[in-house]
C-alpha angles and dihedrals in degrees: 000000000000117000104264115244105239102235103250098219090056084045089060096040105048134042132196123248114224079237090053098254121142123240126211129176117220138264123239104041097094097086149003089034092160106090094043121101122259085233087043093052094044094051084055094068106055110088120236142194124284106245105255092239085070100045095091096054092046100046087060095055090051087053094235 
């Protein structure tokens, strides 16, 4: 079986942790940013980790 092409968009969206862990950034911090708390907008730029359910399906993309 042929190696598998990592998908370029996942490549760009998502970062390996040195444990394994997948990284992800979150959603709702691109516009209308003005009614959104300071607190609200901080919290948004931390990354965080992708929800396990969602592992399997990433990590083909990634072509891991």
């Amino acid at each position: 079986m042929p190696k598998l092409k990592t998908k370029r968009s996942a490549a760009k969206r998502f970062k390996i942790t040195g444990s394994g862990k997948i990284m992800r950034r979150k959603a709702y911090k691109s516009h209308i940013l003005t009614k959104k708390s300071r607190k609200r907008k901080r919290n948004l730029r931390k990354p965080t980790l992708v929800f396990k359910g969602e592992i399997r399906n990433i990590r083909r993309l990634l072509g891991i």
